[in-house]
C-alpha positions as CSV (number, residue, x, y, z in Angstrom):
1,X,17.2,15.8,7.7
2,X,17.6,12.2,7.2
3,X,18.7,10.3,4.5
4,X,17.8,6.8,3.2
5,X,19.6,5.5,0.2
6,X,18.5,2.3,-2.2
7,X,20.8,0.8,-4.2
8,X,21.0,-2.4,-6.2
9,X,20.8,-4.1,-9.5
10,X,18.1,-4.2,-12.2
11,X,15.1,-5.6,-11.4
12,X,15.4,-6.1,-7.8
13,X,12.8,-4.5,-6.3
14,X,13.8,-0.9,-5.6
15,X,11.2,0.9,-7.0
16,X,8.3,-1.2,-4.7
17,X,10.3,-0.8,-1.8
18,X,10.6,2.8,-2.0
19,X,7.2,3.6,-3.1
20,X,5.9,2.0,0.3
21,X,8.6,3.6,2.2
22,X,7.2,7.2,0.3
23,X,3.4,5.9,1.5
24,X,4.4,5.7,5.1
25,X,6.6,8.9,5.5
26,X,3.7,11.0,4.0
27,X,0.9,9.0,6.1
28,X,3.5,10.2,9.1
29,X,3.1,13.9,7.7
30,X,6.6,14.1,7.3
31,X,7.7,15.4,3.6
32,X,9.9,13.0,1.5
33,X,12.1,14.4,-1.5
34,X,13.1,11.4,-4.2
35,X,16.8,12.0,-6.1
36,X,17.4,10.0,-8.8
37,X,21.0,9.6,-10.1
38,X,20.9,6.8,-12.9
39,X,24.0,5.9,-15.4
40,X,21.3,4.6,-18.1
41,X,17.2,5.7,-18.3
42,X,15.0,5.2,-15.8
43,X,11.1,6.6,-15.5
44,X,10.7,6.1,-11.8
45,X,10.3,9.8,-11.4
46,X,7.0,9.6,-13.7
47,X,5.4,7.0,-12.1
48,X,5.9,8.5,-8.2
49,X,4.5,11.6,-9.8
50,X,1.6,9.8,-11.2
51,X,0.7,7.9,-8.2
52,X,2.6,10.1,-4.9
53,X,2.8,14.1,-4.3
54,X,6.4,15.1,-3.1
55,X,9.5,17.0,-5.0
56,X,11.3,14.7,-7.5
57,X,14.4,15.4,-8.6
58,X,16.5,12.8,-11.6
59,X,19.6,13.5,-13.2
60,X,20.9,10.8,-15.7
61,X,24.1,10.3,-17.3
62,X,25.0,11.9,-20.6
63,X,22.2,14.7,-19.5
64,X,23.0,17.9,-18.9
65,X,19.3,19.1,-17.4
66,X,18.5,18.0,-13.8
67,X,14.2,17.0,-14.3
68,X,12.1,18.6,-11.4
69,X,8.8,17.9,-10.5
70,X,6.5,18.6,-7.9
């Protein structure tokens, strides 16, 4: 297994980034999982499920449910 990790503040492009880093592992047939860990909201986890088919996993803070979709 290998992990990649994107970090950084608001705004900054994460989210692009690592939707076109999803696109290419999947066009290599390898199989991506996404885990979110957020202090605050985020909805990336309904957009990659919108648009990308792989496990998504988001735990905010203040939550006590880990989201999962596939």
């Amino acid at each position: 297994m290998k992990l990649i990790i994107f970090a950084g503040p608001p705004t900054c492009g994460k989210t692009t980034v690592i939707k076109q880093v999803i696109r290419r592992i999947l066009k290599k047939g390898l199989k991506p999982a996404y885990l979110k860990i957020d202090v605050l909201y985020a909805d990336e986890d309904v957009q990659f499920n919108r648009e990308l088919v792989f496990p998504l996993k988001k735990y905010t803070q203040g939550s006590s449910v880990l989201t999962t979709a596939t």
